[in-house]
N, C-alpha and C positions, 0 to 999 in steps of 0.2 A: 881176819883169817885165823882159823887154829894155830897153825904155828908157822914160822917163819921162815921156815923151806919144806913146806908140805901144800897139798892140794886137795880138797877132800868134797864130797858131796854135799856135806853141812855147809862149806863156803858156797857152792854154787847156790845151795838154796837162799841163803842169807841174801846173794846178790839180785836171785829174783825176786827177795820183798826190796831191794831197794831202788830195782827198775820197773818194778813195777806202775808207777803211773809218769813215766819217761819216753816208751819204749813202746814199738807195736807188738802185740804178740802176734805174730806174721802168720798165715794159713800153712797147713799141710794138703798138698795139692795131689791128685791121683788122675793117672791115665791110662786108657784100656788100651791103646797102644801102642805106649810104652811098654804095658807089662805084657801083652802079645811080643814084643818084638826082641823083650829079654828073656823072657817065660821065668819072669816070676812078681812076685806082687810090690810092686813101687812105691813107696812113701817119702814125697819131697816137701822138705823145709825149707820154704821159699822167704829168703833172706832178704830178697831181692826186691820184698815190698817193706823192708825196713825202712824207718827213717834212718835218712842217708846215703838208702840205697843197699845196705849191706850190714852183718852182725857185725860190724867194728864200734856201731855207736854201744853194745851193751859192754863191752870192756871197759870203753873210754865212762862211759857214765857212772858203770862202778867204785872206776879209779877216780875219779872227780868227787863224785858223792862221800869218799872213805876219807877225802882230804876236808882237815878244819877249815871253816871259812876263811882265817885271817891269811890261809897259807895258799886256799883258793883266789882270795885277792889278788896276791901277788902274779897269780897268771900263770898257766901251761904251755909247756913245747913238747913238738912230738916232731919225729922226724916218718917220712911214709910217701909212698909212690902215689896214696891216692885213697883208697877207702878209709883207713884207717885215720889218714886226715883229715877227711869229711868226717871221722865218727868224734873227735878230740873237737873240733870248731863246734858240732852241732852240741856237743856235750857242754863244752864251756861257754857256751850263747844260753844254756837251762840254766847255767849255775851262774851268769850272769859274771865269767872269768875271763880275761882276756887271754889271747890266743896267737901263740907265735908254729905257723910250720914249716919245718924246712922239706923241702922235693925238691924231686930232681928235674933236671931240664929237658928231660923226655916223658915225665910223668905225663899220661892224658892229658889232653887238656878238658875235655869234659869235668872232670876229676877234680882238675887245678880250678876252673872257674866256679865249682858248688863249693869248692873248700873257703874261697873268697868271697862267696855270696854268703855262706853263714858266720862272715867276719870276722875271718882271720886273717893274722896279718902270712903271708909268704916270704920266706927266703928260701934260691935256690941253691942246689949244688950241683957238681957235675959228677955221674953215677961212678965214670971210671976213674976218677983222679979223688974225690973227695969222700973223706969220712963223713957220713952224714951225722952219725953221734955225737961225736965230736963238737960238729957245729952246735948242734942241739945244746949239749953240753953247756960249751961256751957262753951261748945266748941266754942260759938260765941262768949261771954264774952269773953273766954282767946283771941280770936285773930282777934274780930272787924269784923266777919261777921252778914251776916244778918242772921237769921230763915227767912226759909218758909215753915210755916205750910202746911198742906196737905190740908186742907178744909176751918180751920176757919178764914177766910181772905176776906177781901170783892174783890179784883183784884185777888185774885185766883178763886172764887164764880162768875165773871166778865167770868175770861177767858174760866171756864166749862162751862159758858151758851151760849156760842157762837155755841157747835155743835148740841142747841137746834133750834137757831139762822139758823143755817144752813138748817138742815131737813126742818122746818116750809118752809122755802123761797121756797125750791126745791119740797115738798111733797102735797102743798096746804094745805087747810080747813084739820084739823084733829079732832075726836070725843073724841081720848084718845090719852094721854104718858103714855107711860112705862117708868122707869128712875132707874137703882138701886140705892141703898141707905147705905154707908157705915159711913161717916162721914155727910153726907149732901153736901158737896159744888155743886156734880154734881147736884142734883137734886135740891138745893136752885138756880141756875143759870139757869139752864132749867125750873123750876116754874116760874120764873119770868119773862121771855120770855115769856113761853105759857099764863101766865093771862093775860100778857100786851098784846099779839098777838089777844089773843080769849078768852073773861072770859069765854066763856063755854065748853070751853077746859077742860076736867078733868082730872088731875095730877095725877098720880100713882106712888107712891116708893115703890120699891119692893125690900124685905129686905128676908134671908134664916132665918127660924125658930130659928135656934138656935143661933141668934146672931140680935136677936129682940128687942134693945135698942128703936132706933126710934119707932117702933109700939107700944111697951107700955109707952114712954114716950108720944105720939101722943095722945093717949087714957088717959093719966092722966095727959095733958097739962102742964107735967113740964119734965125736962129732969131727965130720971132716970139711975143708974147704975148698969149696968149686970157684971157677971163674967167672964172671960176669955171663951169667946167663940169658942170651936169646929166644926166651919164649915170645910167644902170642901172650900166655897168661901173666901179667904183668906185674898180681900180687903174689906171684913164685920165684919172682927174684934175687930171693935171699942169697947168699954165700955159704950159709954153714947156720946148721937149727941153734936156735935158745941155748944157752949156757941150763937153762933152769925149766926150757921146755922139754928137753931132750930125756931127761930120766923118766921124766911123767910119760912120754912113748914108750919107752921102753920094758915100763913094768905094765901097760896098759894095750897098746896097741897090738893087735893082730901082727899083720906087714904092711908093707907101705907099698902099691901098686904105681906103674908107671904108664901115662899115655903121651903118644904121639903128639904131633902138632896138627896134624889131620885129622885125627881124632877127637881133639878138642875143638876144631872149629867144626866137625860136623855135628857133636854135640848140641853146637850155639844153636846152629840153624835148624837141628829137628827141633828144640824148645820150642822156638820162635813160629817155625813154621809149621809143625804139628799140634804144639800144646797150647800155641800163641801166649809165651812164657819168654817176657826178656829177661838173660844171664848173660852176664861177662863168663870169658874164655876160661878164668881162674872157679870162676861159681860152678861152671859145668862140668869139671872135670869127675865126678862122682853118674855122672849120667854117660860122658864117655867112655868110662870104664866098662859100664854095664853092659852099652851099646857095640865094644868090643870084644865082648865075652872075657872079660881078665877078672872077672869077681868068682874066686873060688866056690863060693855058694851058689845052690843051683834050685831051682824051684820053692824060693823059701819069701817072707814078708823081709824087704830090704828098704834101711831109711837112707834118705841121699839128702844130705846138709848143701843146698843152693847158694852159697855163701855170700853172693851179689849180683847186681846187677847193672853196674854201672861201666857199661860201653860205649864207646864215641862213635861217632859215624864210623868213621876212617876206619878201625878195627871188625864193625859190625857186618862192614860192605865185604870184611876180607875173610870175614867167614863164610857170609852169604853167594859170592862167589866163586870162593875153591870147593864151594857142595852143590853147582847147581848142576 
């Protein structure tokens, strides 16, 4: 990294030579419509054919890859409801590290059983009583591995900006980003792409209503803390953005848009059922925005970051159902 509380285009690129033979560079996908139905030109970066499912494995891989081997040895922990686990196990199964994650006891289980299929070990917690960190913490202390956080890391915040990296190269001049918004990493590392690529690129994070940390700490320019939030979108359950994510919004980001919980599930199901495009409720919140008209841009070339796609039955039927 340039420097040690900074974020810059040079890292993001640095990270794409070092994912590069890791990592899929995932399609940008178009649809007539879609962009009939928002009247303007759609470009989606479908995360969702990642390995893992989702952009979490290009942070974890970065932040693995940046560690000495004797330290990679010793083994990683990361604490995550679910993508972000899958992207730390599958990372540390390339670099041949072992792998402890802590989740919680409502994480998917979709989620829980790929994280265990690319051989990691599991510890859980209970979301409302237990500090997941913490745990984390501890577990590295007793046995000399590293943490990897999920967001708040500048070579994690590096490796997510890389599939903004991506799109940008392949999609040309863009008007707007779409990017969701859980912790920040993805959307601190695609903001900083887009400003650096085109300041007049306007950034959008799009967060579900009820798990609207970022948007009111946005608006009260400090980070604030929400309570245990009940979404559908499950990788938006943070309490309060990045210590180290949050300035990088701030000097970077547009605003931060908010959708429903109906919203988002109907989102799932046009994907599915119009584009025949599987996304989780978290990955499609940039397509429900659109599909709500809440995207201040209007008749312009718009990119929408698909951030995953890793939905369980049980979730997928409860979208497919409240939009039939």
């Amino acid at each position: 990294m340039t420097k040690p509380d900074d974020l810059t285009l040079a890292d993001v690129v640095a990270a794409q030579h070092r994912l590069a033979s890791h990592i899929h560079r995932t399609p940008v996908l178009t649809s007539r419509t879609l962009d009939a139905r928002v009247g303007q030109r759609v470009l989606l970066k479908a995360e969702n054919f990642q390995r893992g499912g989702s952009f979490k494995v290009r942070g974890a891989t970065n932040c693995l890859a940046m560690l000495p081997p004797e330290v990679r040895a010793r083994g990683v922990v990361a604490f995550s409801s679910g993508n972000h686990a899958q992207g730390v196990a599958l990372a540390a199964r390339t670099f041949g590290a072992p792998a402890t994650i802590v989740m919680p006891t409502d994480a998917p289980a979709a989620k829980v059983a790929a994280t265990r299929g690319y051989g990691a070990r599991i510890t859980t917690y209970d979301r409302q009583r237990d500090d997941r960190e913490a745990i984390a913490c501890q577990l590295a202390e007793a046995t000399g591995a590293t943490v990897i956080p999920p967001y708040d890391h500048y070579a994690i915040m590096a490796g997510q900006g890389t599939a903004a990296l991506e799109l940008l190269t392949e999609a040309g001049p863009l008007d707007a980003l779409l990017v969701p918004v859980g912790g920040g990493g993805l959307l601190a590392g695609c903001a900083t792409v887009a400003t650096a690529w085109s300041p007049n690129l306007a950034v959008y994070g799009v967060e579900a209503e009820l798990a609207n940390d970022t948007y009111l700490s946005f608006r009260a320019g400090q980070r604030l803390t929400i309570p245990p939030p009940a979404t559908i979108a499950d990788g938006m359950r943070n309490l309060t953005p990045g210590r180290l994510t949050f300035p990088i919004l701030q000097r970077t980001v547009t605003d931060i848009l908010l959708v429903a919980e109906d919203e988002i599930r109907a989102a799932v199901a046009f994907l599915l059922t119009r584009l025949k495009v599987l996304v989780e409720p978290t990955g499609a919140v940039g397509v429900a925005a659109l599909l709500a008209g809440k995207v201040p841009v209007q008749g312009g070339r718009v990119g929408v970051i698909l951030s995953g796609g890793n939905v369980d039955a049980v979730q997928l039927a409860d979208c497919l159902n409240q939009c039939d």
